[in-house]
N, C-alpha and C positions, 0 to 999 in steps of 0.2 A: 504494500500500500504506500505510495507516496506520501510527503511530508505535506503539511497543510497546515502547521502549526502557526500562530501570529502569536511567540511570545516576548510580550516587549516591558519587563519589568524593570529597566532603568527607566532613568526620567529623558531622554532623546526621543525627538521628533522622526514617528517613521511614515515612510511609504509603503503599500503593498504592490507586491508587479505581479502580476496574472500572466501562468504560460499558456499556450494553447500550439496544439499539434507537436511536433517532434521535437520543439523546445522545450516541452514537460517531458518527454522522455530524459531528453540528456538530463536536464537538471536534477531529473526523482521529483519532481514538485509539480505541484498546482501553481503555486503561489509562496513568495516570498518577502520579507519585510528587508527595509532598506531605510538605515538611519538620513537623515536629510538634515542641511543648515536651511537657511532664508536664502542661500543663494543656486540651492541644489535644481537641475535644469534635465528636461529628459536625453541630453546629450552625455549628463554626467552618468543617469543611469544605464545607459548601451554600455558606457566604460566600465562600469561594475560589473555588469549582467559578462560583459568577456572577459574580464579576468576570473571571476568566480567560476564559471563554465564555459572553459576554453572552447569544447566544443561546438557552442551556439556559434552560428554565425548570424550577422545581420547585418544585410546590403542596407544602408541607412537611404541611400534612393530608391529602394522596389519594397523595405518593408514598413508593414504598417503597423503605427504606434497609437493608440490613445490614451489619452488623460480622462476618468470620469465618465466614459462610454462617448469623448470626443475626439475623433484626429487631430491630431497636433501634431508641430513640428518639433527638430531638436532644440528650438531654445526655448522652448515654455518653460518657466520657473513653477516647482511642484511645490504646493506647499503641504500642512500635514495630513495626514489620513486618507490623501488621495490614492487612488486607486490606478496605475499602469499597465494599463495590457499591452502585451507584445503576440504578433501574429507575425508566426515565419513566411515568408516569402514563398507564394504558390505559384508555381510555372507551371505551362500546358503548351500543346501542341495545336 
């Protein structure tokens, strides 16, 4: 069963990021929490989301990001308890 846990028992400001498709594979996860400042931007969170699991990739021109169940670009500033969904990039013929 993958991880689905949001435990955030210090006092920092988090994000949750929502996987969907083969991005929850790699990770083991649904969903993950991600501490944030005031200046944290969803550019900053692609640069988490790839170090943490090398294996994600994300074409930051072909995938698609929301904040909040909105598309957004990379410099929207997140603030707390927002919600990031990440959808892998689907190709077809």
């Amino acid at each position: 069963m993958r991880n689905t846990a949001n435990n955030n028992m210090d006092n920092k400001t988090y994000i949750t990021i929502e996987f969907f498709g083969m991005h929850g594979v790699i990770a083991d996860a649904e969903r993950i929490q991600m501490p944030i400042t005031d200046k944290t931007t969803v550019a900053d969170t692609i640069e988490y989301i790839i170090k943490k699991y090398p294996g994600i990739t994300i074409d930051k021109g072909s995938s698609v990001i929301a904040v909040n169940h909105e598309i957004v670009t990379s410099l929207k500033v997140l603030r707390a308890n927002d919600i990031v969904s990440l959808f892998p990039h689907i190709g077809g013929g």
